[in-house]
C-alpha positions in Angstrom: -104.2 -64.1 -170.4 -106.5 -64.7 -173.3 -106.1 -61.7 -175.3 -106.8 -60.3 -178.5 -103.9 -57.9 -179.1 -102.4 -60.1 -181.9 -105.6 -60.0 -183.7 -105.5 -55.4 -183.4 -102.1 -54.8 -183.4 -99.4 -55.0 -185.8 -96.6 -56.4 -184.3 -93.5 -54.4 -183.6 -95.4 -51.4 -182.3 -95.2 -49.0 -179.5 -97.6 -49.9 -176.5 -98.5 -47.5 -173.6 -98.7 -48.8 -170.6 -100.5 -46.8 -167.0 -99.6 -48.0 -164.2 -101.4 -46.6 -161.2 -99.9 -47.0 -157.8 -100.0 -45.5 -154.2 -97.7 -42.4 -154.0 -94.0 -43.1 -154.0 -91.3 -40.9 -154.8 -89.3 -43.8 -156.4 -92.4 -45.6 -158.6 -91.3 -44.7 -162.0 -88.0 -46.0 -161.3 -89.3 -49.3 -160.2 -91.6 -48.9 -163.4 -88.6 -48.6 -165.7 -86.2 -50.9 -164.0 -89.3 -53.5 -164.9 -89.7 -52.4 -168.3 -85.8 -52.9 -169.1 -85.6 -56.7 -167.7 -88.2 -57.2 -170.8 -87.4 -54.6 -173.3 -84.2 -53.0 -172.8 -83.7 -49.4 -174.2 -84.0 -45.5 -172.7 -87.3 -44.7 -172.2 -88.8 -41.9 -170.4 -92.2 -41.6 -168.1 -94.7 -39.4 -167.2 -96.1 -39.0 -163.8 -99.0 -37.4 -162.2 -100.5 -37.5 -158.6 -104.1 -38.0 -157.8 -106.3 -34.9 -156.9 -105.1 -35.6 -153.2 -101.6 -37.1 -153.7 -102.5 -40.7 -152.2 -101.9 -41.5 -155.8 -99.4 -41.7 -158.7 -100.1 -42.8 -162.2 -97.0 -43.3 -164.7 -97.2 -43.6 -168.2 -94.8 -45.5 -170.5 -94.2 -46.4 -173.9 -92.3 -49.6 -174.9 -91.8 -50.7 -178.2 -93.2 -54.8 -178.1 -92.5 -58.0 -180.2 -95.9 -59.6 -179.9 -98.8 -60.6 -177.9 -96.7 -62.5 -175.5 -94.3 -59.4 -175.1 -97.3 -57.5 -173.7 -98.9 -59.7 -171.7 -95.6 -60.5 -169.8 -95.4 -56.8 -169.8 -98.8 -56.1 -167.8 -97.9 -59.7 -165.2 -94.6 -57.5 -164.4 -95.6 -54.1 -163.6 -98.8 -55.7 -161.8 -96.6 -57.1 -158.7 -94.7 -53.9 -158.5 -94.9 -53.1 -154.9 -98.0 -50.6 -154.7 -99.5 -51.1 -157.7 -103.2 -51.3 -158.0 -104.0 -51.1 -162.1 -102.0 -51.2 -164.7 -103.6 -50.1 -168.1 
């Protein structure tokens, strides 16, 4: 990714992250379970479904190290099974 996070962000900070998925009672689990492989610590998400449930969106925040950090962040919660955006 060619990014210019490191250039708006002052590194340590807390990121949000949406990640928006078809329906599935278990995607913020997966979501977390990702998050922790990279950033280990208790977090807690938000969820909410599309106007007709086909959809979920969940919303974390994850403290990151650096430009890197969130990059690898947004690669991994992309190929979570599902997944069509992650913002």
């Amino acid at each position: 990714m060619n990014t210019k996070f490191d250039e708006l962000l002052d590194f340590p900070c807390e990121f949000t992250y949406k990640i928006m998925a078809i329906a599935r009672h278990d995607l913020a689990d997966d979501v977390v379970s990702v998050v922790q492989q990279h950033a280990p610590g208790d977090y807690t998400t938000e969820t909410k479904a599309s106007s007709k449930g086909n959809y979920h969106s969940v919303t974390i925040r994850v403290v990151v190290q650096d430009k890197d950090h969130v990059e690898t962040l947004y690669a991994r919660l992309a190929t979570i099974d599902g997944v069509r955006h992650v913002l």
